[in-house]
N, C-alpha and C positions, 0 to 999 in steps of 0.2 A: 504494500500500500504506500499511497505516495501521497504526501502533505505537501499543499502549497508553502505553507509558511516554514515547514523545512527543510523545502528545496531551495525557499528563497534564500534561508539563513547559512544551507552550506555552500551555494555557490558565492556567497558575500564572505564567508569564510575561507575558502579557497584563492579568492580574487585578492583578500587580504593577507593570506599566507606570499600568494605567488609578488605582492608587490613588495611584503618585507625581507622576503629570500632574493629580492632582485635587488635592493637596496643594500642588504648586508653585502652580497655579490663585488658590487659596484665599489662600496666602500675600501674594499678592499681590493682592486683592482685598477680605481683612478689613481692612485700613485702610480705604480707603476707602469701603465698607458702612457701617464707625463715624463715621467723621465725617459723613454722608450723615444718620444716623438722628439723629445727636446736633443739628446744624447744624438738621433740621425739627420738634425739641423744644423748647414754647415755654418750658419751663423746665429747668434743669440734670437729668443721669438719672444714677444708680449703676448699677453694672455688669445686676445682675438686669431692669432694667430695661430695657438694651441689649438683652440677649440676648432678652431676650422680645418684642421688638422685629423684630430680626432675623429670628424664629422658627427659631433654632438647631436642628437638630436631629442627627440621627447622624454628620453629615461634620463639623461644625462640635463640639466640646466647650465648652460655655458658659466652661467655667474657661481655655481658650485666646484669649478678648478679654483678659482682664488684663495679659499682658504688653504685647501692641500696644494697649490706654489709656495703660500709664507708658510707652511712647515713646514718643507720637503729644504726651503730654504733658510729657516731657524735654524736646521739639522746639521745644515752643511751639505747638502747631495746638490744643490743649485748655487751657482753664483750668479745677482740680482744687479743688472747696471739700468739706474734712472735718466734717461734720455729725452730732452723738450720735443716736444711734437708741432708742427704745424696745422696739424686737423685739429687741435683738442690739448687736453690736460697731459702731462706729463707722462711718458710710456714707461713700465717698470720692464726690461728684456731681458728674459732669465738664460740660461747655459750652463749645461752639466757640469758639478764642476770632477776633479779625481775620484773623492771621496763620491760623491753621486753615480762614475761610472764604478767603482768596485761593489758598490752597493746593488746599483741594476742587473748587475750578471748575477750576484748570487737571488737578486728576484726571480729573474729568469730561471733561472735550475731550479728552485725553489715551486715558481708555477708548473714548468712542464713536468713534475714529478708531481704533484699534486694535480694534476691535469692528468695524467696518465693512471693515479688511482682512480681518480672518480669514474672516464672511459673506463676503464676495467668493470667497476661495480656495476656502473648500470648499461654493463652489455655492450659498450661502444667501443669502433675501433675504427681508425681510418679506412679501412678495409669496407666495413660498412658504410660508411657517412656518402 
């Protein structure tokens, strides 16, 4: 037997699962998409540049790189040069800096081994995809 009002309740449950398992995801994964893009930029990029980069689009809010640049660049993994603009306000142009590339390769080993359990659990393998 099937209830309207319980159908409604677990598909509003599931819709809310699937967007907070997208966010925790994402959280976890905007850093190192930035240092990734920034790191194969032959020269320094301001933020609009990242995101367009990225190709942000409705999961991602372009205005949500800005805080993870100032800590990635608190940390030391970026180095931040402020540069006047003619279009506008002042550009902040970030650039990987040493410490930022030794960082990113152990990200990298790090995802593709955690990328390579998760494929395994649920049945996935290049092979299939």
């Amino acid at each position: 037997m099937s209830n309207k009002n319980t159908d409604f309740n677990e598909a509003e449950v599931i819709e809310q699962q699937a967007k907070k398992f997208q966010k925790e995801l994402n959280s976890g994964t905007v850093a190192l998409m930035l240092l990734s893009v920034i790191s194969q930029s032959k020269s320094p990029m301001y933020g609009y540049e990242i995101a367009k980069s990225l190709q942000l689009g409705n999961d991602h809010k372009q205005g949500a790189i800005y805080p993870v640049l100032r800590n990635l660049n608190s940390k030391g993994l970026l180095n931040c040069e402020v540069q006047l603009s003619e279009s506008g306000p002042p550009r902040k142009y970030f650039s990987i800096s040493p410490l930022g590339i030794k960082v990113l390769k152990q990200w990298e080993s790090t995802w593709r081994a955690a990328q390579a359990q998760v494929n395994n659990i649920l049945g996935l393998s290049e092979h299939n995809e």
